[in-house]
C-alpha positions as CSV (number, residue, x, y, z in Angstrom):
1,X,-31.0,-17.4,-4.3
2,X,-28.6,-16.7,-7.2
3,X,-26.4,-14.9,-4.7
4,X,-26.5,-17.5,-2.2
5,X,-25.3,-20.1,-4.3
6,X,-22.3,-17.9,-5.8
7,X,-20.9,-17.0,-2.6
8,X,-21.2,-20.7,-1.5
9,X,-19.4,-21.8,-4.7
10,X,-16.7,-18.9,-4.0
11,X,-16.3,-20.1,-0.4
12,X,-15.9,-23.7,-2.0
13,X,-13.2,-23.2,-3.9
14,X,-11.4,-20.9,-2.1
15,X,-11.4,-22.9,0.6
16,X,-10.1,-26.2,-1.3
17,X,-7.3,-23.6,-2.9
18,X,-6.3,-22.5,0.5
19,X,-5.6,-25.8,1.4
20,X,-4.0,-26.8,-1.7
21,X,-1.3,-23.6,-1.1
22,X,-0.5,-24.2,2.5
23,X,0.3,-28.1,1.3
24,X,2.0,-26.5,-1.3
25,X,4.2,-24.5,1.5
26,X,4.6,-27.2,3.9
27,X,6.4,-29.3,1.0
28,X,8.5,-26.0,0.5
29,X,9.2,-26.1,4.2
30,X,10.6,-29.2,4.1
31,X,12.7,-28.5,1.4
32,X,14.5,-25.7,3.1
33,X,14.6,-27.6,6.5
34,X,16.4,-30.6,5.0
35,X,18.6,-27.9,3.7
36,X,21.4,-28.7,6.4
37,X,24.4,-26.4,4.4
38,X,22.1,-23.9,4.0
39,X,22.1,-23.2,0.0
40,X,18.8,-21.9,-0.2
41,X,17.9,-18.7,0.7
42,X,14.4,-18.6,2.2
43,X,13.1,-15.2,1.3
44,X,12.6,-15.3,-2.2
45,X,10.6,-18.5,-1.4
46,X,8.9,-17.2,1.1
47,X,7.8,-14.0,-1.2
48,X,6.5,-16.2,-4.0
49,X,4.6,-18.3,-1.5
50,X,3.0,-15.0,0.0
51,X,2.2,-13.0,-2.8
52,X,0.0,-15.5,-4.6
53,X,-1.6,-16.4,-0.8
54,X,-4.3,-13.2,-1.3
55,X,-5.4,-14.1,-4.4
56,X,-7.3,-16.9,-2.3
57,X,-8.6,-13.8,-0.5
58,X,-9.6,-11.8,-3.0
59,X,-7.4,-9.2,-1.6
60,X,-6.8,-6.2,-3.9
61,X,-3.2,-4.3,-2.8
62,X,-2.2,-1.1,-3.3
63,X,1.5,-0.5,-3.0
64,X,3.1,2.7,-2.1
65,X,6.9,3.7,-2.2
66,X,9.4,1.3,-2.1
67,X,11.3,-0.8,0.3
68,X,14.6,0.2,1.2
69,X,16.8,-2.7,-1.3
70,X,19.5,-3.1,1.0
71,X,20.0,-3.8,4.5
72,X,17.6,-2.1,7.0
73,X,14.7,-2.5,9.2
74,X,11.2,-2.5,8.4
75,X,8.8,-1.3,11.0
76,X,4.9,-1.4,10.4
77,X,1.7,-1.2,12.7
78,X,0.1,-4.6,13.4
79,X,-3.7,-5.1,12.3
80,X,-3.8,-8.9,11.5
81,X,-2.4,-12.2,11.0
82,X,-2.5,-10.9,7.0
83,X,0.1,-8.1,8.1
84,X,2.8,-10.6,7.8
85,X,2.1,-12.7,4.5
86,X,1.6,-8.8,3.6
87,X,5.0,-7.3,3.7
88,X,6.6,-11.1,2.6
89,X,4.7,-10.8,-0.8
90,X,6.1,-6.7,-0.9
91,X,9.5,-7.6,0.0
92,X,12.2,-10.5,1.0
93,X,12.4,-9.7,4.5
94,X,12.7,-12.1,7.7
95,X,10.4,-11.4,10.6
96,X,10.2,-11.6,14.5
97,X,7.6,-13.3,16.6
98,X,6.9,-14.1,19.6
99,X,8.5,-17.7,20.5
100,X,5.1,-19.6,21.0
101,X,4.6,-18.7,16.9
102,X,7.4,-21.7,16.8
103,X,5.3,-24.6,18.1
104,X,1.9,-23.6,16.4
105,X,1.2,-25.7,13.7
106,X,1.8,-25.0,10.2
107,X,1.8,-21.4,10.8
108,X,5.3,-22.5,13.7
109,X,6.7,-24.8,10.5
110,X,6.1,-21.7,8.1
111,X,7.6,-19.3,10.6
112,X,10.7,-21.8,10.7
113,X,11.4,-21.8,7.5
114,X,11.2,-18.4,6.3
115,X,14.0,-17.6,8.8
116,X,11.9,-16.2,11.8
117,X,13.5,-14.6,14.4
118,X,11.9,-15.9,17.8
119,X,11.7,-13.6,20.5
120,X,11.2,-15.6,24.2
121,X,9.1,-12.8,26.2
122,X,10.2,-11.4,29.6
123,X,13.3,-10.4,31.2
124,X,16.8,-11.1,30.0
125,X,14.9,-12.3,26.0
126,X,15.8,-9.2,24.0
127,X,19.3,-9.5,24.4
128,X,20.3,-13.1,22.7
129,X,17.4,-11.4,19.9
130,X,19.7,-8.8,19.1
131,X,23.0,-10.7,19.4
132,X,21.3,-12.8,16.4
133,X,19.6,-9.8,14.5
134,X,22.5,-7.3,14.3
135,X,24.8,-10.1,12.4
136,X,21.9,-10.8,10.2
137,X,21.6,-7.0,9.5
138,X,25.5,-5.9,9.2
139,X,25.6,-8.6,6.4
140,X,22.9,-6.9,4.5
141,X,19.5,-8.6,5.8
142,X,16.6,-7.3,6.1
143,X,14.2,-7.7,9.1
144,X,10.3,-6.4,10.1
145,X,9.2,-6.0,13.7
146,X,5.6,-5.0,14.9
147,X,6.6,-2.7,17.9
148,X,3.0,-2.5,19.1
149,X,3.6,-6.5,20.3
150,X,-0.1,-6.7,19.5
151,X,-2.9,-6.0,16.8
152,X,-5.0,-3.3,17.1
153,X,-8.2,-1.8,15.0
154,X,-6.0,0.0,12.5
155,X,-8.0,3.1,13.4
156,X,-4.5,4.7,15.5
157,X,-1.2,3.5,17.1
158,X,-0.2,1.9,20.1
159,X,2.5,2.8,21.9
160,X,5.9,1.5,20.5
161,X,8.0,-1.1,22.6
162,X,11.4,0.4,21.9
163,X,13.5,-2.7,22.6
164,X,14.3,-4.0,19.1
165,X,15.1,-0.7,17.3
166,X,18.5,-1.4,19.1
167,X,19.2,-3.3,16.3
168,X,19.2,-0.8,13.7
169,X,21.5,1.5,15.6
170,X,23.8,-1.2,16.5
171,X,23.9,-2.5,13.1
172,X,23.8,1.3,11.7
173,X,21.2,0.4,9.1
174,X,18.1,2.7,8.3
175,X,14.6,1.8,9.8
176,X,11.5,2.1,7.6
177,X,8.4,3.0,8.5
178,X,5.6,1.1,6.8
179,X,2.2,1.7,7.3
180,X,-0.8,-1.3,6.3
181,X,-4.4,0.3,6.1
182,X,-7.3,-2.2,5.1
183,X,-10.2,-1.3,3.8
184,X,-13.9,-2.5,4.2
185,X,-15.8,-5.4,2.9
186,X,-18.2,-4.2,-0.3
187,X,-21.5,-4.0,3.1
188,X,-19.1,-1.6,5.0
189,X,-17.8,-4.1,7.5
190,X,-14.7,-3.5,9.1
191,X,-13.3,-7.6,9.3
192,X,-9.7,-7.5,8.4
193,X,-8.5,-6.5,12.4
194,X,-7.8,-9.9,14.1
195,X,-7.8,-8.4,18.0
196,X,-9.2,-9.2,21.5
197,X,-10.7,-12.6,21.4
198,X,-10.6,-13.5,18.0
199,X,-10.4,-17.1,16.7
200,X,-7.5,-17.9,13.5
201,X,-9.8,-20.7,12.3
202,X,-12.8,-18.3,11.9
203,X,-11.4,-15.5,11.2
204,X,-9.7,-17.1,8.2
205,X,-13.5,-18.5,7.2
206,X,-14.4,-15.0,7.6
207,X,-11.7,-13.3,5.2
208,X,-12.6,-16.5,2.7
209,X,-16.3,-15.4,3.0
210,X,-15.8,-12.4,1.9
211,X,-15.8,-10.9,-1.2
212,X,-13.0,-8.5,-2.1
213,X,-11.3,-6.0,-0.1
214,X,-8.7,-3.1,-0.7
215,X,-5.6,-2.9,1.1
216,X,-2.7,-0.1,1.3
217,X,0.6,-0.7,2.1
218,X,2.6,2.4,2.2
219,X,6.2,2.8,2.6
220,X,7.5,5.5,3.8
221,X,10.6,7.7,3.8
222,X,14.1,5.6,5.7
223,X,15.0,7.2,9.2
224,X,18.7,7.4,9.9
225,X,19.9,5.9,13.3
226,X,22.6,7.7,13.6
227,X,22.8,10.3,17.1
228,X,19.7,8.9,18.3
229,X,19.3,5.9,21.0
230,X,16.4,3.4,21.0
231,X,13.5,5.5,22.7
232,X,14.1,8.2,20.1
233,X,13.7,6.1,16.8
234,X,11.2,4.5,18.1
235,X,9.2,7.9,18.7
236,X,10.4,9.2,15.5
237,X,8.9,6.3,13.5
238,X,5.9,6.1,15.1
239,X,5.2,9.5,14.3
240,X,5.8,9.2,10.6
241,X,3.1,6.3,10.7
242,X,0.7,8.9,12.3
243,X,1.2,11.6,10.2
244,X,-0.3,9.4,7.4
245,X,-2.7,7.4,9.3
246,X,-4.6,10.2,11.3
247,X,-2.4,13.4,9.9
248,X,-4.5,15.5,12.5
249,X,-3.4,13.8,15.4
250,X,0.0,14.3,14.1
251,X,-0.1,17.8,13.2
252,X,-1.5,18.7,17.1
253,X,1.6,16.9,18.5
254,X,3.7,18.7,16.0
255,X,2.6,22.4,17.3
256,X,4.6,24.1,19.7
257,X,4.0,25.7,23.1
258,X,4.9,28.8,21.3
259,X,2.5,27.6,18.1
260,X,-0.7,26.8,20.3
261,X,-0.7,29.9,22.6
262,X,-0.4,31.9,19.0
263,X,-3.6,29.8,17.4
264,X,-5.6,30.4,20.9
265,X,-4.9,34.1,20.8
């Protein structure tokens, strides 16, 4: 009985301080948005609004490395919604979505005014992306992109859509490889992955539910552009995120004709 009542309580108040941050970040948005000369520079804003979100959560992070501190791309596998406010509260970054993220609401006015980069799917969209990213980058920003273009478990790696690493060799910045690896509620459930038909309003219920929860985000060594084209920086990074998050699967794609005929022998 004692527990019912405390997790009520918790669910209670952390859902009346959820609602108190995101009014909290809505006034912030409009601050920036009326912001017509452009003074203020979203990202800090954006990072002190993120990294006080998980607290609500009761999320516990671990961080890893560090991000690269001057211009370059970011590049992590997707596992949630949280993936974002994630790597906001690590580092002042700007992000690209898809372009329906811009008429959701809240989430769309949030997006807005961090500086989101919307991406309009299908044929011919990538290109006016990139006209706008590479200025952004050549002046020293700093940008994330989930080149999965979906969530998955967190359990492996989808393939990599190789479009938007253009940027990074255009702009002839570095691309990091970050990889986010949540862990499981105190009864072993596995609740962080928001995939398939999942539902924001309950999932959110769900994360406010629960507990605690540890989460990793690991940074991982900078990947030069130069001498390689799109396909192969994307390929490159993706395998640095595997060789942390399933190392065997890494170390088989590693091994050589030469290698494997030697280990069956």
């Amino acid at each position: 009985m004692l527990k019912v009542l405390t997790d009520s309580l918790r669910f209670i108040v952390r859902g009346l301080w959820l609602i108190a941050h995101l009014s909290l970040g809505m006034v912030m948005v409009t601050i920036v948005r009326i912001d017509r000369e452009r003074h203020i520079r979203p990202e800090p804003w954006t990072q002190w609004w993120n990294a006080r979100l998980f607290g609500i959560f009761g999320l516990r992070i671990r961080i890893i490395g560090k991000p690269v501190t001057t211009g370059h791309v970011t590049v992590a596998n997707h596992v949630s919604w949280m993936d974002i406010s994630l790597i906001a509260a690590c580092e002042q970054t700007r992000f690209v979505s898809k372009a329906e993220v811009e008429r959701w609401p809240i989430v769309g006015g949030l997006a807005i005014a961090s500086g989101t980069f919307f991406l309009v799917r299908g044929k011919g969209g990538t290109r006016p992306l990139l006209d706008k990213l590479t200025p952004f980058l050549q002046k020293g920003g700093s940008v994330t992109i989930f080149p999965e273009g979906t969530t998955s478990d967190g359990s492996g790696l989808l393939p990599f859509h190789p479009r938007l690493f253009a940027a990074a060799i255009d702009a002839n910045l570095p691309v990091q490889p970050l990889l986010i690896r949540y862990g499981r509620t105190p009864d072993g459930r596995n609740i962080a992955p928001y995939i398939g038909d999942d539902v924001l309003f309950w999932h959110i219920l769900a994360m406010l539910r629960n507990p605690s929860m540890d989460v990793e985000v690991r940074y991982l060594s900078p990947i030069d552009p130069a001498g390689l084209d799109r396909n192969q920086l994307a390929e490159r990074t993706r395998n640095a995120i595997e060789a942390v998050l399933k190392p065997e699967a890494a170390a088989e794609h590693a091994a050589t004709p030469a290698e494997a005929g030697l280990a069956a022998a």
